[in-house]
C-alpha positions in Angstrom: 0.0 0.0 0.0 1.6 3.1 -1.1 2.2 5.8 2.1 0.4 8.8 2.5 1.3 11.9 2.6 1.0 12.8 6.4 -1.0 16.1 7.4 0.2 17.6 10.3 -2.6 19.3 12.6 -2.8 20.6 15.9 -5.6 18.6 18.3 -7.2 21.8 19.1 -10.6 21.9 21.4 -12.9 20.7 19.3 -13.4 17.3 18.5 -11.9 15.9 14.7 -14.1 14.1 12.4 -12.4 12.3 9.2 -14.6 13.3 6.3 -13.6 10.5 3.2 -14.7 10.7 0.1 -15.0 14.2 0.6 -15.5 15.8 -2.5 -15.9 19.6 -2.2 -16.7 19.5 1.5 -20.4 19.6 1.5 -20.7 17.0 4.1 -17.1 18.4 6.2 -18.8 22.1 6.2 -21.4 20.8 7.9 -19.3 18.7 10.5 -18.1 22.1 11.1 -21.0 23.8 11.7 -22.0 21.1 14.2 -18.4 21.8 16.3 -16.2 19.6 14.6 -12.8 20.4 13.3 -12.2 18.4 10.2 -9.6 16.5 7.6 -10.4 15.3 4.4 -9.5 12.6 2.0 -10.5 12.5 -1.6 -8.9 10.9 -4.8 -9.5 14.4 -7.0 -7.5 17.1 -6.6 -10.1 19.5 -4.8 -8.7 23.2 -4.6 -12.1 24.5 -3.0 -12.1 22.0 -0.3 -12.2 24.2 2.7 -10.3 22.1 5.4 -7.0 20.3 5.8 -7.0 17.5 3.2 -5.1 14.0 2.4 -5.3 13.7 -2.2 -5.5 9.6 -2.4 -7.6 6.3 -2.1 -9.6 7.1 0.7 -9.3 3.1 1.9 -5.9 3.1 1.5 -5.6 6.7 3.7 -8.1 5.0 6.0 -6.3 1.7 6.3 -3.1 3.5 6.7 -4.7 5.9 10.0 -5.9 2.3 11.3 -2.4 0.6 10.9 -0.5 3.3 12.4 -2.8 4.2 15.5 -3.3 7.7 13.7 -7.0 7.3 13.5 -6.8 7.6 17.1 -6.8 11.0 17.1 -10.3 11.4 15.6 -13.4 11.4 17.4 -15.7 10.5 14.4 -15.6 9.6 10.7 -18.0 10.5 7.8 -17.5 8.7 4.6 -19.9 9.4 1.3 -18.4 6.8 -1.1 -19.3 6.7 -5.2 -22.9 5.8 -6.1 -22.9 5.7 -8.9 -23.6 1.9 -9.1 -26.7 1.8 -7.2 -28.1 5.3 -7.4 -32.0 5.3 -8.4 -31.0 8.0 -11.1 -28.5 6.0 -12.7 -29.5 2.4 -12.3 -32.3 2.3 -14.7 -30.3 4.0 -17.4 -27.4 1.6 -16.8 -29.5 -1.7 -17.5 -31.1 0.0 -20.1 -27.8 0.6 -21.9 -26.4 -2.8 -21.0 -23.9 -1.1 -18.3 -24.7 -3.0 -15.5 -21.6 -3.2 -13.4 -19.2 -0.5 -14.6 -19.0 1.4 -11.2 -17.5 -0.5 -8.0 -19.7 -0.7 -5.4 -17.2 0.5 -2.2 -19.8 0.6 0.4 -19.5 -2.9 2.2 -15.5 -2.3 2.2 -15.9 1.4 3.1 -17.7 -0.1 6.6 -15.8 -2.8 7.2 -12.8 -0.4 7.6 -15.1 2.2 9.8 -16.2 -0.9 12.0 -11.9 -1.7 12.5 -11.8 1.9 13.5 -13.7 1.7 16.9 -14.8 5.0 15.7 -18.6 6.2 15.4 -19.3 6.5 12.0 -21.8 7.6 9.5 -22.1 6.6 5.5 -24.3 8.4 3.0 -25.9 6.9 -0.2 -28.7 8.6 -2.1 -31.8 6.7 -2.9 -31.6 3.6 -4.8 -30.3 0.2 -4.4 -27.1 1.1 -2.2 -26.5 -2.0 0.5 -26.8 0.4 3.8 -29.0 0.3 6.2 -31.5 3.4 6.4 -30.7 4.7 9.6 -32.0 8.2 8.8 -33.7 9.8 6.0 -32.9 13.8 5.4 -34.1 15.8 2.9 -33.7 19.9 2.4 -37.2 20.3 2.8 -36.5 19.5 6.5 -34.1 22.3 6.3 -35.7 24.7 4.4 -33.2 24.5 1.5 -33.9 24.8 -2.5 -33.1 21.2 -3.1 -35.3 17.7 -2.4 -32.1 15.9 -2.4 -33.2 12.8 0.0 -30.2 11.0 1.4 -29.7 8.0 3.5 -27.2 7.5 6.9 -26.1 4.3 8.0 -24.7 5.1 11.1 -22.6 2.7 13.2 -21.9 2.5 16.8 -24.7 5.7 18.2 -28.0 5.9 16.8 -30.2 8.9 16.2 -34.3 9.5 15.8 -35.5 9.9 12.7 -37.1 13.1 12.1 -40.1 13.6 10.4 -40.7 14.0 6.8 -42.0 17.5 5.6 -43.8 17.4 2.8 -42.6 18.6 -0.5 -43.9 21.9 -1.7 -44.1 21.3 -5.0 -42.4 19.8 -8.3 -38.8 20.3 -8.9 -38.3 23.1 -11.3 -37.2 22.5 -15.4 -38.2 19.9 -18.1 -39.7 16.5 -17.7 -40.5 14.9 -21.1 -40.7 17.4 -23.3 -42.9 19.4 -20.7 -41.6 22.4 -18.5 -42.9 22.8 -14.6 -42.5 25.6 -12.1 -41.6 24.7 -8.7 -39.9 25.9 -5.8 -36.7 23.2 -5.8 -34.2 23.5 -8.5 -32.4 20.0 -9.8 -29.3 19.8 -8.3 -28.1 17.1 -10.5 -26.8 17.1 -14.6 -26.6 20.4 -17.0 -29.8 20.0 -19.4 -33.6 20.7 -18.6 -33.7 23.9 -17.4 -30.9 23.2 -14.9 -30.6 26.5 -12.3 -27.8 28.4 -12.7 -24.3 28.1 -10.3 -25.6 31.0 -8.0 -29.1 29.6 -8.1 -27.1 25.7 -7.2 -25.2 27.6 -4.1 -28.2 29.3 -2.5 -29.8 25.9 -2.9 -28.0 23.7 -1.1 -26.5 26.1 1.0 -22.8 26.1 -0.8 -21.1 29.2 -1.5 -17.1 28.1 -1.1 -17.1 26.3 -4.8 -18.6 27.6 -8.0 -17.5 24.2 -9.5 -20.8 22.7 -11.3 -19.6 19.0 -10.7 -18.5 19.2 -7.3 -21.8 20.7 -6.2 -24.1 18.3 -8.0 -22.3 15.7 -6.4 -22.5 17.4 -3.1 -24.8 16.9 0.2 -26.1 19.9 1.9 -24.0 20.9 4.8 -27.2 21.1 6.6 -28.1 17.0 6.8 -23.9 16.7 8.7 -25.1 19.6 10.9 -28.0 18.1 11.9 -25.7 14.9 12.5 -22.9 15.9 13.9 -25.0 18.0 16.8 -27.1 14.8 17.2 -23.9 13.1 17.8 -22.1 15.7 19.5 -25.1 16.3 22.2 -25.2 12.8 23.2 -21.4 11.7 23.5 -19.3 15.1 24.4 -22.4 16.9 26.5 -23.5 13.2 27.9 -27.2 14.3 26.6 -29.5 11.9 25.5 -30.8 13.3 21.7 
């Protein structure tokens, strides 16, 4: 396994959470805003990313904070690995296309390194066939945001209640089959059909640190980690019960 590169950080007052797969920092801004400070890993060169970050294979970075007792120093880990294999918006056009199996599934190894870790953990899929347990539903109307955007937690070794489910307030605003609807979400996924616009995308999910179209599409709110990561933080470090 090839060594990473170490990143050196002072253990300051706040507790660290390891945010892998961490694309733009969608899901570390909001470990942030719950109290957390936070390192990330990610195999893409990410120049927005707003914390301290590790560029590699985020199982081999993981694997390699477990092997050297480095992963010691964290109090929580977040990991939002590719879904492109079992999301609901790509898996129908991937049978259709005869393209069944091109993406790697790296949920069941992503937690079987989190369980090594000792550490409480959380792993976000969106909706479709993803093998996770459905711990907890979010979605931004619970939040208030622009998007729908419903995501699923498994979340191993702390548990959290499920909040309700606010009802949507309409469609999701641009083209469906050749038809155009109003509504007050915007589609916070692909470039055609009356897609919103990078300012409309930030105010939406709540994003302003990247204007990169990509990285926010494949985003989650910082909001649903918030929401998460005070959960977590009220029960363990203020003893609490959520």
């Amino acid at each position: 396994m090839t060594q990473p590169t170490d990143i050196r950080r002072e253990r300051g007052l706040r507790p660290l959470a390891l945010d892998l797969f961490s694309c733009a920092g969608g899901a570390g801004k909001g470990l942030e805003d719950a109290g957390f400070d936070v390192v990330g890993c990610d195999t893409a060169d990410r120049p927005n990313y707003p914390f301290p970050y590790h560029r590699g294979d985020a199982l081999e970075y993981l694997a390699h904070l477990i092997d050297t007792g480095e992963i010691r120093q964290y109090s929580y880990a977040h990991a939002s690995p590719p879904c492109q294999d079992k999301c609901t918006l790509t898996v129908g056009t991937n049978r259709s296309q005869g393209w069944g199996g091109t993406h790697v599934d790296l949920v069941a190894p992503t937690r079987a390194l989190l369980e090594q870790t000792g550490l409480p953990y959380s792993i976000e899929q969106p909706n479709g066939r993803a093998e996770i347990r459905k711990d907890l539903s979010l979605c931004g109307e619970m939040f208030g945001l622009g998007v729908i955007r419903h995501r699923n937690f498994e979340l191993g070794g702390w548990r959290i209640e499920q909040p309700a489910h606010v009802p949507h307030r309409g469609r999701v605003r641009g083209w469906r089959h050749g038809e155009y609807f109003e509504g007050p979400y915007v589609a916070a996924y692909g470039n055609g059909g009356g897609k919103p616009s990078i300012p409309e995308l930030q105010a939406a999910m709540g994003i302003t640190w990247t204007d990169v179209r990509e990285e926010l599409t494949e985003a989650i709110p910082p909001a649903y980690t918030e929401f998460i990561g005070r959960a977590f933080l009220t029960q363990t470090v203020l003893g609490v019960a959520a």
